[in-house]
C-alpha positions in Angstrom: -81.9 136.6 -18.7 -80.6 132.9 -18.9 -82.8 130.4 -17.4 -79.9 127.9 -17.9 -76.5 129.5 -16.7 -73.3 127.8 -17.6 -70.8 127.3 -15.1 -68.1 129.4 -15.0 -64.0 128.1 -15.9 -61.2 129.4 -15.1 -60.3 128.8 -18.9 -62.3 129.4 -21.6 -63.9 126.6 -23.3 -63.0 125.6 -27.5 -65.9 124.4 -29.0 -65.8 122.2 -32.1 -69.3 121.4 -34.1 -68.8 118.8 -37.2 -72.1 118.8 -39.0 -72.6 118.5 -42.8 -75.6 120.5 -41.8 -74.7 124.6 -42.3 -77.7 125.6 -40.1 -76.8 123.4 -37.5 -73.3 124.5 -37.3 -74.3 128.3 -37.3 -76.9 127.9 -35.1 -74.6 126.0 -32.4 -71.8 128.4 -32.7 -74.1 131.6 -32.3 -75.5 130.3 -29.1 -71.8 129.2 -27.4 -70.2 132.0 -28.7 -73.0 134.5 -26.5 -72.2 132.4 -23.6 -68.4 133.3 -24.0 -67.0 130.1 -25.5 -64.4 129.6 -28.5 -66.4 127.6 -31.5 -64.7 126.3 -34.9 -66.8 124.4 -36.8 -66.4 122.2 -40.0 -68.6 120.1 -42.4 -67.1 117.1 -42.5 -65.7 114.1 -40.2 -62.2 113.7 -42.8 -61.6 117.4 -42.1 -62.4 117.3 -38.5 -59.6 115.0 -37.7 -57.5 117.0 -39.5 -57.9 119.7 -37.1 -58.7 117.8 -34.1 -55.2 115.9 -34.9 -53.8 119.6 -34.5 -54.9 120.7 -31.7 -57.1 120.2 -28.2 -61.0 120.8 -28.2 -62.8 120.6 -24.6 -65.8 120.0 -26.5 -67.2 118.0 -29.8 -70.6 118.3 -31.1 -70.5 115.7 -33.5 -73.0 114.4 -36.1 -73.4 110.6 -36.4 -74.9 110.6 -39.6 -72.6 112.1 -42.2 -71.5 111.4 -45.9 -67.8 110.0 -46.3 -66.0 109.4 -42.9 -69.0 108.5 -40.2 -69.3 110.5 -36.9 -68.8 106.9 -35.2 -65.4 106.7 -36.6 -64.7 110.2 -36.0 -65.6 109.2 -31.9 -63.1 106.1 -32.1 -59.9 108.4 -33.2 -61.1 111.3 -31.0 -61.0 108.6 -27.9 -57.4 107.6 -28.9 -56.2 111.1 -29.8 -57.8 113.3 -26.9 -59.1 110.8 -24.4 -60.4 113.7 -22.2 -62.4 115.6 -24.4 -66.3 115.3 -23.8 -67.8 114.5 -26.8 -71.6 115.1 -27.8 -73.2 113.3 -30.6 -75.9 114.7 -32.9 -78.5 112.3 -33.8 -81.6 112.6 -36.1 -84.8 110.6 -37.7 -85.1 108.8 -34.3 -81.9 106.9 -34.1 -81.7 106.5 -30.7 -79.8 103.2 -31.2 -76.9 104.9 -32.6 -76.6 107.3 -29.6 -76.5 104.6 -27.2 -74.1 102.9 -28.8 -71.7 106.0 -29.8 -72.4 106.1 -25.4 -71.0 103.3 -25.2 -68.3 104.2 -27.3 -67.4 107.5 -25.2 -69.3 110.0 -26.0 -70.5 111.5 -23.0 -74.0 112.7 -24.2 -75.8 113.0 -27.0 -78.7 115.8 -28.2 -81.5 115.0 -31.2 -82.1 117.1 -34.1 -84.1 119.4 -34.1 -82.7 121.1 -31.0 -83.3 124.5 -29.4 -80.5 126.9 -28.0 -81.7 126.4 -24.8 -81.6 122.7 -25.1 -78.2 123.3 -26.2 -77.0 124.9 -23.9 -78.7 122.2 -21.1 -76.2 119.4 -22.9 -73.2 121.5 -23.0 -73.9 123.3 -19.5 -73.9 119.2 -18.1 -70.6 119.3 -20.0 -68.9 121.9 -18.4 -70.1 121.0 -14.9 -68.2 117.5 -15.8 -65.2 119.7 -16.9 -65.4 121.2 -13.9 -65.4 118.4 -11.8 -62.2 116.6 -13.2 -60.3 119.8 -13.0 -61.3 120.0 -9.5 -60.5 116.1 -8.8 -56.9 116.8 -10.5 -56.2 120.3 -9.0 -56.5 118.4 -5.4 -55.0 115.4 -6.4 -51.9 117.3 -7.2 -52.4 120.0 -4.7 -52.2 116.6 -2.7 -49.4 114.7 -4.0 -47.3 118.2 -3.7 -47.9 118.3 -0.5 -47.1 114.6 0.9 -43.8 114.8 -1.5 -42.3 117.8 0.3 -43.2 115.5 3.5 -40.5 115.3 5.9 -42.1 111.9 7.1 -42.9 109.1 4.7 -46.4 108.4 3.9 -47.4 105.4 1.6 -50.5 104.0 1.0 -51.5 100.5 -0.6 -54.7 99.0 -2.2 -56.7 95.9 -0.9 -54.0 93.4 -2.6 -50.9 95.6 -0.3 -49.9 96.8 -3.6 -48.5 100.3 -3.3 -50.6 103.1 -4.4 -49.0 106.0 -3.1 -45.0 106.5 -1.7 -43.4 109.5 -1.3 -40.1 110.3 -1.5 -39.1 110.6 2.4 -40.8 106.6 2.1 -38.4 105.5 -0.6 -35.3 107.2 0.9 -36.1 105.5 4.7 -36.9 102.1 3.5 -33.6 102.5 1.0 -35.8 102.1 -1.9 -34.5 103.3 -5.6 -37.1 102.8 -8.2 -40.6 102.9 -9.4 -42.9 101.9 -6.3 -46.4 102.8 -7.8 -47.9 99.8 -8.3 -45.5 97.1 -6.7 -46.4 94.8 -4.2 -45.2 96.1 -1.0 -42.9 93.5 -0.2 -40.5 94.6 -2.6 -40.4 98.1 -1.5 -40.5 97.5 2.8 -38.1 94.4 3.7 -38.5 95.2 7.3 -40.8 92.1 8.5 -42.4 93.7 12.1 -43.7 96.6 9.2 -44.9 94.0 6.6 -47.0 92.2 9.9 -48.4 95.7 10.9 -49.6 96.6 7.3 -51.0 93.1 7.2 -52.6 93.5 10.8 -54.4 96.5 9.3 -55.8 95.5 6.3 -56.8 92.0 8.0 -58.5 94.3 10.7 -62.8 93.4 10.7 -64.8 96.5 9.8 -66.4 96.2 13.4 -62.9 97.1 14.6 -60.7 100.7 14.3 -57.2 101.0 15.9 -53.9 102.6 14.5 -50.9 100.5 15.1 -47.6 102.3 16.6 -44.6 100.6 16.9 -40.5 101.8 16.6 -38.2 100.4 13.9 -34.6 99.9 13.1 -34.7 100.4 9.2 -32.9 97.6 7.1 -30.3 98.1 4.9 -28.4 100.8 6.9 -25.2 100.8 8.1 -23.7 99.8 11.4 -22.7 103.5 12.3 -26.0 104.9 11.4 -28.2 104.5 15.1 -31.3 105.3 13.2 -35.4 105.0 14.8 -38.3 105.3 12.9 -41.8 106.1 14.3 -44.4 104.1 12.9 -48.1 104.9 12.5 -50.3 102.2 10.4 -54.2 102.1 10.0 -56.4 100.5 7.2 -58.4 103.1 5.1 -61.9 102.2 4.5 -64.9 103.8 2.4 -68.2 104.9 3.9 -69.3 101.8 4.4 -67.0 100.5 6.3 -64.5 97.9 4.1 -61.4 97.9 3.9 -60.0 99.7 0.8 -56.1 99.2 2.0 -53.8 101.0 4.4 -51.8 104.1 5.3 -48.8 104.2 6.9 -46.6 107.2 8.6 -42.7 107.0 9.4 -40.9 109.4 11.1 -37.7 109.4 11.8 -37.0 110.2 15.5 -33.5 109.1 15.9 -32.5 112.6 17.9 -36.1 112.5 20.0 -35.1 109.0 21.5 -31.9 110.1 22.1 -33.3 113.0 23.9 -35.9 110.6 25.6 -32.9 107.9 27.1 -31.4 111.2 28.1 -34.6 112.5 30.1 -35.2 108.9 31.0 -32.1 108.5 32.8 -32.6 111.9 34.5 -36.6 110.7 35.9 -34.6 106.9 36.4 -32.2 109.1 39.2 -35.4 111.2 40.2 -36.9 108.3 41.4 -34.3 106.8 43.1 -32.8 109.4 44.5 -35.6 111.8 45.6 -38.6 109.8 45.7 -37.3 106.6 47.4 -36.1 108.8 50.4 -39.3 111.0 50.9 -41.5 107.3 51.2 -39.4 106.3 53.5 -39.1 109.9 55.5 -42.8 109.8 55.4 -43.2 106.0 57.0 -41.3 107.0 59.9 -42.9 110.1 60.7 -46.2 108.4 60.8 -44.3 105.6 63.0 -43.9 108.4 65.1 -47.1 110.2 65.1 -48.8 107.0 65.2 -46.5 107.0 68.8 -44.9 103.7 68.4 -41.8 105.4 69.4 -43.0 107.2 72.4 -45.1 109.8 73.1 -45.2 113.5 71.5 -46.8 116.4 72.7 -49.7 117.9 70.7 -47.4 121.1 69.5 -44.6 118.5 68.2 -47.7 116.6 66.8 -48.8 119.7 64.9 -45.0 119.9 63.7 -44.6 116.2 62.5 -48.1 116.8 60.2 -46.7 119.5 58.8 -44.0 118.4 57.8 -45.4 115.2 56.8 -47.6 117.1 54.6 -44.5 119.3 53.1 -43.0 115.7 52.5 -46.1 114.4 50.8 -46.0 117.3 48.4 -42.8 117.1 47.1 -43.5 113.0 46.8 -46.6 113.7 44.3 -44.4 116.2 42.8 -41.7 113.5 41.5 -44.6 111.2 40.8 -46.3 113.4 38.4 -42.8 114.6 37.1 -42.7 111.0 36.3 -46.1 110.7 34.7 -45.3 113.2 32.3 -42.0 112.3 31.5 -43.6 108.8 30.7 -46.6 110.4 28.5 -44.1 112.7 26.7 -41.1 110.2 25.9 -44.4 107.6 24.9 -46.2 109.6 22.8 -44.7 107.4 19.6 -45.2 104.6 20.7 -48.4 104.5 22.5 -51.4 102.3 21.5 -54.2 103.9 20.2 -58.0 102.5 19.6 -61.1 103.1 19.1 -62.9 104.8 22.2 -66.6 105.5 23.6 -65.7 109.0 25.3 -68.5 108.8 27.2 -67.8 106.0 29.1 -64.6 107.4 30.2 -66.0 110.6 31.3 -68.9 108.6 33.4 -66.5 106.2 34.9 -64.6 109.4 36.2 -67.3 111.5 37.5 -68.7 108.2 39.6 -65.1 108.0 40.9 -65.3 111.7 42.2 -68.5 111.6 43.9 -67.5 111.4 46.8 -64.8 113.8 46.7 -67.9 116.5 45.4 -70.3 115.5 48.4 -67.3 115.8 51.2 -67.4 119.6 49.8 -71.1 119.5 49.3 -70.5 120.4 45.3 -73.1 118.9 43.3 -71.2 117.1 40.2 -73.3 116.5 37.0 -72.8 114.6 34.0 -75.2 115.7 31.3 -76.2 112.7 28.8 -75.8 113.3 25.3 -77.8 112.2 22.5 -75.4 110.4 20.9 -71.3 110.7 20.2 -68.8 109.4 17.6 -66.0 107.5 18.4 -62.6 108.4 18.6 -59.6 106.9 17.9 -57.1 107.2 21.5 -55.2 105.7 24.1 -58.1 104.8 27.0 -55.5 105.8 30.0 -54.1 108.8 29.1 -58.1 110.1 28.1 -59.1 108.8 31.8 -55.7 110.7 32.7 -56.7 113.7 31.2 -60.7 113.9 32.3 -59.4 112.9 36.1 -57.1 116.0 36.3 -59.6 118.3 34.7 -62.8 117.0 37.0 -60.4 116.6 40.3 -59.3 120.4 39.9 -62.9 121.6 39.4 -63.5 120.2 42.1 -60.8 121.4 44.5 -60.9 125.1 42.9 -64.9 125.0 44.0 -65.7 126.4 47.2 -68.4 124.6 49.1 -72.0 124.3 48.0 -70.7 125.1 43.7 -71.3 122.9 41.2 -69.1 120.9 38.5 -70.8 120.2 35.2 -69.2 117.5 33.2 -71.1 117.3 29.4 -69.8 116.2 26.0 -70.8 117.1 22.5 -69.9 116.1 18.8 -68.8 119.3 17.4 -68.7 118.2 13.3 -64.5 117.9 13.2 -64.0 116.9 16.8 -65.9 115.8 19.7 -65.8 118.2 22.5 -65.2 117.5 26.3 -66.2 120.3 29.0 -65.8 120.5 32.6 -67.5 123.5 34.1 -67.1 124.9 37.7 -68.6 127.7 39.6 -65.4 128.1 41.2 -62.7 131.1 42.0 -62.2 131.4 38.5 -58.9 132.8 36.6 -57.2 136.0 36.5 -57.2 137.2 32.8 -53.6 137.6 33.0 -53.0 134.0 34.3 -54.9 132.4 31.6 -52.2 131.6 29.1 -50.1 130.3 32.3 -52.2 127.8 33.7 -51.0 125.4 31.0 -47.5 125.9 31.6 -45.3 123.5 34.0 -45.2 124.1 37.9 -47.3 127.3 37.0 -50.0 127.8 40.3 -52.4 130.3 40.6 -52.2 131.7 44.2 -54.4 134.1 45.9 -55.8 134.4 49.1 -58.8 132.2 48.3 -56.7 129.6 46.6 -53.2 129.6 48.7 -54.3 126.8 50.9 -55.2 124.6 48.0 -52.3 121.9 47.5 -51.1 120.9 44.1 -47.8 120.1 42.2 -48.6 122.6 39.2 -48.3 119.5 36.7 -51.7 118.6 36.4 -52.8 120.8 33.2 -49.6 120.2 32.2 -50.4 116.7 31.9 -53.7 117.5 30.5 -52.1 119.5 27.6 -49.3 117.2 26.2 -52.2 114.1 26.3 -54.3 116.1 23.9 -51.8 117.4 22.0 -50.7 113.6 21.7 -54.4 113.1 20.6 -53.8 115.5 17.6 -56.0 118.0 20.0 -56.8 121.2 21.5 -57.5 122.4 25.3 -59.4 125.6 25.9 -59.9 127.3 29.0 -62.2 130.2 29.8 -62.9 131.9 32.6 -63.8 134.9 35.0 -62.7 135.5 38.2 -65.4 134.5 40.8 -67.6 133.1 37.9 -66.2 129.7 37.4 -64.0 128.2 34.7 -64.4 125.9 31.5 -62.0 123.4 30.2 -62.8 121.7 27.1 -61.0 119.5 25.1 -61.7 118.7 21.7 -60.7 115.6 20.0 -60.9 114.9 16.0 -63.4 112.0 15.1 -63.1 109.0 13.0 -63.7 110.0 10.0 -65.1 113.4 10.2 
C-alpha cells in the first residue's frame, strides 16, 4: 500500500528524466513506471533537447549539474519550446542556490540528491495535482466560452480599464461589429453612447453599492427599415472582496416581444377606458343612492344596490389587477433592479396586515432570522409579491388560525415562506393555483372574493427575479408558499 497516492488523469502522464547519473535515471523510472506513468530517460542535456524538440513531455526531471550542455540551459529552451510542461530540477552537494534560481527560471519544483521513491513520488504527485488543476481551469474555461458563443443573446465582459475581455458572437453581430474585439477598448466595439454611460455607471459604481442597470436600445448602424430593440442588462463584476474587477453586460434582442407588448398595451390602454372608467363611475352612483341622497330605498332594494355594488367592485379590481400584470409582464426588461434587505420588505408587509389578521382573530408571526444576504431586485414588485401571498393566507384562514411569515438563506437562494393553518388545497388543484383567473371554490371557500390574478402576479414577479414559487399543501392542514430568490453572489 501507497502512503502517497498520485492523482488520477484522464491521460496518462510521459515522463522524461535527464541525468548523467544511470542510477538516478533507473531508479526514477522504476518508481513512475509502477505508478502507471510513461518514462524515457536520457544522459545528457544536448540529447534531451533533441527529443524534447520532438515531441511533448508533461513532466522533466532534470539535473542542474551536468557535463556539456547545463540543466539551466536545458530549463530556458524547455520554457520557450513547451511553456506548459512542469519541470523538476535535480540538485545535489547542497546547492540550494541553484534550485532557487532554476525557480525562478520556471521550474516548478525541485527534489535533492539523494532522494527516496517515496519522496519522489511526493514531488511529482504535487505535479500532477498542478496538472490537474490547469486541465480543469481550461476544460471550464472552454466548456464556458462554448457555451456563451452559441448564446442567442450577447454577452461581453470588460476589465477595470473597459477594455474588452470577453464578446461573443451574438455581441459582435448586434453592435455591427466585424473584427477582433478581445482586447480593444470598448469604445471601438459599442458606438451606442446611452451603452458606453451604463458600462461606465457600472464600473464607477462604490463597492458599498450593487444594482444591475436595465435599459432599451435602438442599435447604431442599422438601417432605417430594420425596427430593431435590444434589452440591456449591465452590472460591474467584482472579486471576494468587493472591488471592482470590470463589467458584464447582456443584450437581447426583443424586437418581436415589444411589438407584442404595444399590442397588449393598447388592448389594457382600451380596458381601462372602456371597462374600468364605467364601473367607477357605476359604483359612485350607487353609493349616491344607498347613501340616499336621491331619496329613500327600502331595506330589500338596499340589500339589492350592495349587491350589486359589490358584483361591480369585483369586476373593477379585476381590470386593475389585469392591469398590474400587464404592467409587470410588458416591464420585466426594463425594470430597475437593486440591491435589497428582504427582510425589511417582509416586516413592512406583515405590520401592514395586522389588522386585517386581528379583525379575523388570526395571529400573524414574523419569525426573525439570524441573518440574510442580500438580493439583487426590484423593491415594488417583491412588496407586490409578499402582499399577495400574506393577504391570501390570511383570507383562506378561518378565524382563530395562524399565518407564519419566516425567511431563510438557503446557500443558492434566499427563501421566503408564508404558512397558514387554513382550508388548505385540493391535490388536484395544486398545479392550478398558479394559473390566470384559476379560483379554488368549495363550500368553505365560495364566499371568499378574489379576481384569480393574485398568484398569478406572484409567479411572473419571481420568475422576473430569475426565481421559483412553491406551494404545498393539504386540505384542512394549511398551505405553504415559498419563494426562493438567488443571492448575490452565491
Amino acid at each position: 500500500m501507497k502512503e502517497n497516492k498520485i492523482p488520477e488523469l484522464w491521460f496518462t502522464p510521459k515522463v522524461l528524466v535527464i541525468d548523467d547519473e544511470k542510477r538516478i535515471r533507473d531508479g526514477c523510472q522504476k518508481t513512475l513506471k509502477l505508478e502507471g506513468f510513461e518514462v524515457a530517460t536520457i544522459e545528457s542535456g544536448t540529447l534531451g533537447l533533441e527529443i524534447i524538440e520532438k515531441e511533448h513531455f508533461d513532466i522533466i526531471l532534470l539535473d542542474l549539474m551536468m557535463p556539456g550542455l547545463s540543466g539551466m540551459e536545458v530549463l530556458a529552451r524547455v520554457k520557450v519550446l513547451h511553456p506548459e510542461t512542469i519541470v523538476i530540477v535535480i540538485t545535489g552537494y547542497a546547492t540550494l542556490e541553484h534550485a532557487i534560481e532554476a525557480m525562478k527560471k520556471g521550474a516548478f519544483d525541485f527534489i535533492a540528491k539523494p532522494f527516496s521513491p517515496e519522496e519522489l513520488r511526493n514531488v511529482v504527485s504535487k505535479a500532477i495535482q498542478f496538472i490537474r488543476t490547469l486541465e480543469d481551469i481550461v476544460t471550464e474555461n472552454s466548456r464556458m466560452r462554448v457555451l456563451i458563443n452559441q448564446l442567442s443573446g450577447g454577452v461581453m465582459a470588460t476589465d477595470a480599464q473597459k477594455n474588452v475581455a470577453l464578446a461573443n458572437p451574438a455581441f459582435l453581430r448586434m453592435m455591427n461589429y466585424r473584427g477582433k474585439a478581445i482586447g480593444r477598448p470598448v469604445t471601438e466595439i459599442v458606438k451606442n453612447k446611452a451603452l458606453n454611460q451604463m458600462i461606465d455607471q457600472a464600473l464607477s459604481m462604490p463597492e458599498s453599492e450593487f444594482a444591475e442597470l436595465t435599459a432599451e436600445l435602438e442599435p447604431e448602424g442599422k438601417g432605417d427599415d430594420e425596427e430593431t430593440m435590444l434589452g440591456v442588462r449591465c452590472a460591474p463584476f467584482r472579486d471576494r472582496l468587493g472591488r471592482n474587477l470590470g463589467t458584464l453586460t447582456v443584450l437581447l434582442d426583443i424586437t418581436a416581444q415589444k411589438k407584442m407588448d404595444q399590442l397588449k398595451s393598447d388592448f389594457v390602454a382600451m380596458v381601462a377606458h372602456e371597462i374600468r372608467s364605467p364601473m367607477n363611475t357605476v359604483l359612485a352612483q350607487l353609493k349616491v343612492v344607498l347613501d340616499g341622497l336621491a331619496g329613500d330605498v327600502t331595506q330589500k332594494q338596499e340589500e339589492i344596490l350592495r349587491r350589486s355594488s359589490e358584483k361591480i367592485k369585483s369586476l373593477s379590481d379585476l381590470s386593475t389587477e389585469l392591469l398590474d400584470l400587464a404592467r409587470i409582464e410588458s416591464g420585466l426588461i426594463t425594470q430597475e433592479k437593486e440591491r435589497l434587505n428582504i427582510f425589511e420588505i417582509v416586516a413592512d408587509q406583515v405590520t401592514f396586515y395586522q389588522a386585517a389578521a386581528q379583525a379575523k382573530n388570526i395571529k400573524l408571526e414574523l419569525r426573525q432570522p439570524r441573518s440574510l444576504p442580500p438580493v439583487i431586485g426590484n423593491k415594488y414588485n417583491m412588496e407586490e409579491a409578499f402582499s399577495n401571498l400574506i393577504n391570501n393566507a390570511i383570507k383562506y384562514t378561518p378565524e382563530g388560525g395562524k399565518v407564519t411569515v419566516s425567511a431563510a438563506d438557503e446557500g443558492k437562494n434566499l427563501c421566503v415562506s408564508v404558512r397558514d393553518t387554513g382550508y388548505g388545497i385540493p391535490e388536484e388543484d395544486i398545479d392550478l393555483v398558479f394559473d390566470r383567473f384559476y379560483r379554488i371554490k368549495n363550500e368553505k371557500t365560495r364566499s371568499i372574493t378574489g379576481t384569480g390574478l393574485g398568484l398569478a402576479i406572484v409567479k411572473s414577479i419571481v420568475s422576473a427575479h430569475n426565481g421559483m414559487v412553491r406551494v404545498e399543501s393539504k386540505p384542512d392542514h394549511g398551505s405553504t408558499f415559498c419563494i426562493y430568490i438567488p443571492i448575490i453572489d452565491a
